[in-house]
LOGULUM-511292 format. One record per atom (N, C-alpha, C, O, CB): residue in one letter; x, y, z. Coordinates in pm, whole numbers. Glycine has a CB too. Layout:
<recs>
REC,type,X,Y,Z
REC,A,X,Y,Z
...
</recs>
This chain:
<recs>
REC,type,X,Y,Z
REC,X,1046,969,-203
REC,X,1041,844,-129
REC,X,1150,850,-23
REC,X,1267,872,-56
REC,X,1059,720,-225
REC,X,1118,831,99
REC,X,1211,779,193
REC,X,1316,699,216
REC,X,1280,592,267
REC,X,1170,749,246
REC,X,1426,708,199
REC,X,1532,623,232
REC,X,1506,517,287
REC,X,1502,421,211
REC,X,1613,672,298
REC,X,1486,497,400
REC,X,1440,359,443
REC,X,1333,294,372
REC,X,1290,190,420
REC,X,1399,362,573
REC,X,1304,321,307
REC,X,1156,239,239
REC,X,1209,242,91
REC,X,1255,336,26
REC,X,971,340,257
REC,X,1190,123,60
REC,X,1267,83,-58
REC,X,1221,-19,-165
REC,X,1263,-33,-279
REC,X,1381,36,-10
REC,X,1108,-96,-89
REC,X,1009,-215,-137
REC,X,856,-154,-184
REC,X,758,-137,-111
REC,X,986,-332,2
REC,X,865,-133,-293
REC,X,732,-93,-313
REC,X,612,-165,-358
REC,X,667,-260,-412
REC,X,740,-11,-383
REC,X,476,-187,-374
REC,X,416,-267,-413
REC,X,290,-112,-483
REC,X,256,-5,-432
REC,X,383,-401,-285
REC,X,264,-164,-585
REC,X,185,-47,-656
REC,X,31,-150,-687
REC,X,24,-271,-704
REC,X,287,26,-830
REC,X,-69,-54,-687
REC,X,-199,-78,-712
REC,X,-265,-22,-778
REC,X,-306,90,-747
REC,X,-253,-81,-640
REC,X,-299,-88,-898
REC,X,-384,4,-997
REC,X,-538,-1,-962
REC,X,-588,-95,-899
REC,X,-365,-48,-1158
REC,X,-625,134,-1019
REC,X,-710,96,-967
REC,X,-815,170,-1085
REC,X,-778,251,-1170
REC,X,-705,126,-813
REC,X,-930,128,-1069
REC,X,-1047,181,-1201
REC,X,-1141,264,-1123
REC,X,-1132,244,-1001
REC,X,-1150,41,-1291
REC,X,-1225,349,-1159
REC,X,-1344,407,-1121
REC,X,-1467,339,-1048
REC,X,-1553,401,-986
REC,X,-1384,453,-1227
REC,X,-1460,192,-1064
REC,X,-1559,114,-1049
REC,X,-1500,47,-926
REC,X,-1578,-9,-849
REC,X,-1598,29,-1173
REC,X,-1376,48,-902
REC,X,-1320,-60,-839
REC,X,-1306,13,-643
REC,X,-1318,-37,-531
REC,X,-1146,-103,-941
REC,X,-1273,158,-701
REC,X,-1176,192,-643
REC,X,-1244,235,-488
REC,X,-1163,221,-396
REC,X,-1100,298,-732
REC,X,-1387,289,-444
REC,X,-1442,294,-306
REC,X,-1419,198,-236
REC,X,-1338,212,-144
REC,X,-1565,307,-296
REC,X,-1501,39,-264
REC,X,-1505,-60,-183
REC,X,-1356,-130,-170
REC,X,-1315,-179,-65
REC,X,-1613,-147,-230
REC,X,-1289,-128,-283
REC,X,-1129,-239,-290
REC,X,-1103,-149,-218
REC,X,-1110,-186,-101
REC,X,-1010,-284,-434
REC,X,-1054,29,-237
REC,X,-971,61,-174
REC,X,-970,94,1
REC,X,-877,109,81
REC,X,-945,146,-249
REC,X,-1121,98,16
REC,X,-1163,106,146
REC,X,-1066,-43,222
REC,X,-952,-20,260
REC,X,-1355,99,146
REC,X,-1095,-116,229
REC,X,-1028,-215,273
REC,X,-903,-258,234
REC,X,-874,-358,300
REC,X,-1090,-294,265
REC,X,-841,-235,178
REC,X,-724,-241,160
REC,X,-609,-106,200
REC,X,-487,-105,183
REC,X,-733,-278,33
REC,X,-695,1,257
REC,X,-633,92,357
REC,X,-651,38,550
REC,X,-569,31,642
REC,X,-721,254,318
REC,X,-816,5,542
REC,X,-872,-14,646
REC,X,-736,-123,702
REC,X,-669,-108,804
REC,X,-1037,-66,624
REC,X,-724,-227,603
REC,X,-640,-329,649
REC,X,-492,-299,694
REC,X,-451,-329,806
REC,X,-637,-419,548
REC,X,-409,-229,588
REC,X,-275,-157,583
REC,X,-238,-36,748
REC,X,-144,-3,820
REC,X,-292,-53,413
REC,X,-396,-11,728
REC,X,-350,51,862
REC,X,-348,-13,985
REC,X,-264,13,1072
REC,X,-420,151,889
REC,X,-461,-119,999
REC,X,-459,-172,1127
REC,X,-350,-307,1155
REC,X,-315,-358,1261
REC,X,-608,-211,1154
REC,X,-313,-340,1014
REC,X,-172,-421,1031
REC,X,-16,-340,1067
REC,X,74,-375,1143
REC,X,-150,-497,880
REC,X,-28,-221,979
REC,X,111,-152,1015
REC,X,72,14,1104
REC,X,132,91,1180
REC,X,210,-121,837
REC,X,-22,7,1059
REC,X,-42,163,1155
REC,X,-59,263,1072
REC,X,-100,228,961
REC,X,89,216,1251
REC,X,-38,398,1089
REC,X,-82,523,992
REC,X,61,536,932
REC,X,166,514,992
REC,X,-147,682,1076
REC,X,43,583,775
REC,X,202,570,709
REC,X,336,665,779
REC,X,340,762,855
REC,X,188,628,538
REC,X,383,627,748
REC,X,560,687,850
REC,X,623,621,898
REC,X,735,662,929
REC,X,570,769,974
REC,X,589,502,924
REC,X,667,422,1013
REC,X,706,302,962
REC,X,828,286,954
REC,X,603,398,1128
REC,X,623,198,918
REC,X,670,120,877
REC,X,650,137,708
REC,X,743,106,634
REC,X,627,15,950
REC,X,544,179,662
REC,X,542,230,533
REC,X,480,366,488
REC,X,432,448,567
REC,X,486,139,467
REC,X,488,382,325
REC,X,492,540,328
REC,X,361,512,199
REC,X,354,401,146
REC,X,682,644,279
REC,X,294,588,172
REC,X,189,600,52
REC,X,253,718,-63
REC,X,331,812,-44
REC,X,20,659,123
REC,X,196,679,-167
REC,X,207,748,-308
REC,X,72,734,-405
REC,X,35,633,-465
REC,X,337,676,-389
REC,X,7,868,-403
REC,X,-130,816,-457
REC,X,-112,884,-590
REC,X,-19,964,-599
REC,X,-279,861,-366
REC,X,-200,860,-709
REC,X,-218,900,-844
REC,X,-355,841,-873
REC,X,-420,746,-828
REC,X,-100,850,-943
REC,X,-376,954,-986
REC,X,-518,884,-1037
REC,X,-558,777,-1075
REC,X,-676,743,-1070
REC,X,-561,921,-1118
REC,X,-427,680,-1136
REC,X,-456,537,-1179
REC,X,-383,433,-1096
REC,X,-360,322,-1145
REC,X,-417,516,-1328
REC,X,-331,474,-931
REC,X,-302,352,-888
REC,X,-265,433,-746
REC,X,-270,554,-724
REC,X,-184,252,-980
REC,X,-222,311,-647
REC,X,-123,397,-531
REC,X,-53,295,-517
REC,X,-81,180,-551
REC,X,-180,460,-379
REC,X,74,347,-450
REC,X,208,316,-411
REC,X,166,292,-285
REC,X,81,362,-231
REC,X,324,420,-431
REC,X,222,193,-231
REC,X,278,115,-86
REC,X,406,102,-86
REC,X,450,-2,-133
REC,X,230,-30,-58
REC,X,470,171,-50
REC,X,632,160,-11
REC,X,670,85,144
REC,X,599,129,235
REC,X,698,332,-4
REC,X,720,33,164
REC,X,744,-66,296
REC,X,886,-50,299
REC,X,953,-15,202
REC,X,696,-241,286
REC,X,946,-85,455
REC,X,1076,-89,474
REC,X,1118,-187,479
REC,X,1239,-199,492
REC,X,1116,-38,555
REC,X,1034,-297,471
REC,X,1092,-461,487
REC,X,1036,-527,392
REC,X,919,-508,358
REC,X,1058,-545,623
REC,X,1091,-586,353
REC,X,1035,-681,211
REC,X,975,-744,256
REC,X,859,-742,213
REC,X,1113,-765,119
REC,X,1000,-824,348
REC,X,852,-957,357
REC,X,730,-846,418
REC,X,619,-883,379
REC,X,886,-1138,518
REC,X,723,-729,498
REC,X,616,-685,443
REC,X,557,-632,313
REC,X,437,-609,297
REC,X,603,-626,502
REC,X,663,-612,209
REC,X,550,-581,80
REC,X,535,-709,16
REC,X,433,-728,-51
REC,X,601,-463,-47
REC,X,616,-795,25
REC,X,579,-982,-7
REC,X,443,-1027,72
REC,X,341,-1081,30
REC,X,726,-1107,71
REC,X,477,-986,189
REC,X,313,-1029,217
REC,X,156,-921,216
REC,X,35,-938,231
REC,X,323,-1085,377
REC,X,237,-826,191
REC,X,103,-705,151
REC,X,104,-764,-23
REC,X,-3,-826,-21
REC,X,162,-469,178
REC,X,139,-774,-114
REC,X,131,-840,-226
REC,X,77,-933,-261
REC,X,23,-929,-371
REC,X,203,-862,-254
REC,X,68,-1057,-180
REC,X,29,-1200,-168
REC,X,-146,-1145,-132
REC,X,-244,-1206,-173
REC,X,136,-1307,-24
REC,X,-150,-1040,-61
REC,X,-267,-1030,-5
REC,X,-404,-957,-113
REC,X,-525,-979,-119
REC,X,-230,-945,129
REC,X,-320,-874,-181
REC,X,-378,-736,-241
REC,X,-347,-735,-350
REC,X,-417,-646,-396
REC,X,-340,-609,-191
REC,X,-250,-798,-481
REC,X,-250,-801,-595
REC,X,-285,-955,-634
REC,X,-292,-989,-752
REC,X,-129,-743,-638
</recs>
């Protein structure tokens, strides 16, 4: 994980869930913050992914949105 990014927000996700939720909930992440590096960084695994952010009220409001 990146030093500057320090706020993480994690997403679990199921077999059933995971095309359509996760489609849009990248589609969205990117066109709000852009492709990861900059303002946030990704962490993927088989049962969830990581959203790491450098500013808290963006993972407060990526949270509010997506969990």
């Amino acid at each position: 994980m990146g030093v500057d990014f320090k706020y993480p927000v994690r997403l679990y996700w199921t077999p059933t869930q995971a095309d359509p939720y996760f489609n849009k909930v990248t589609f969205w992440v990117i066109d709000k913050y852009g492709i990861p590096g900059k303002e946030y960084i990704t962490q993927v695994d088989p049962d969830f992914m990581d959203f790491i952010f450098k500013k808290e009220e963006d993972a407060v409001y990526f949270s509010l949105l997506w969990l």
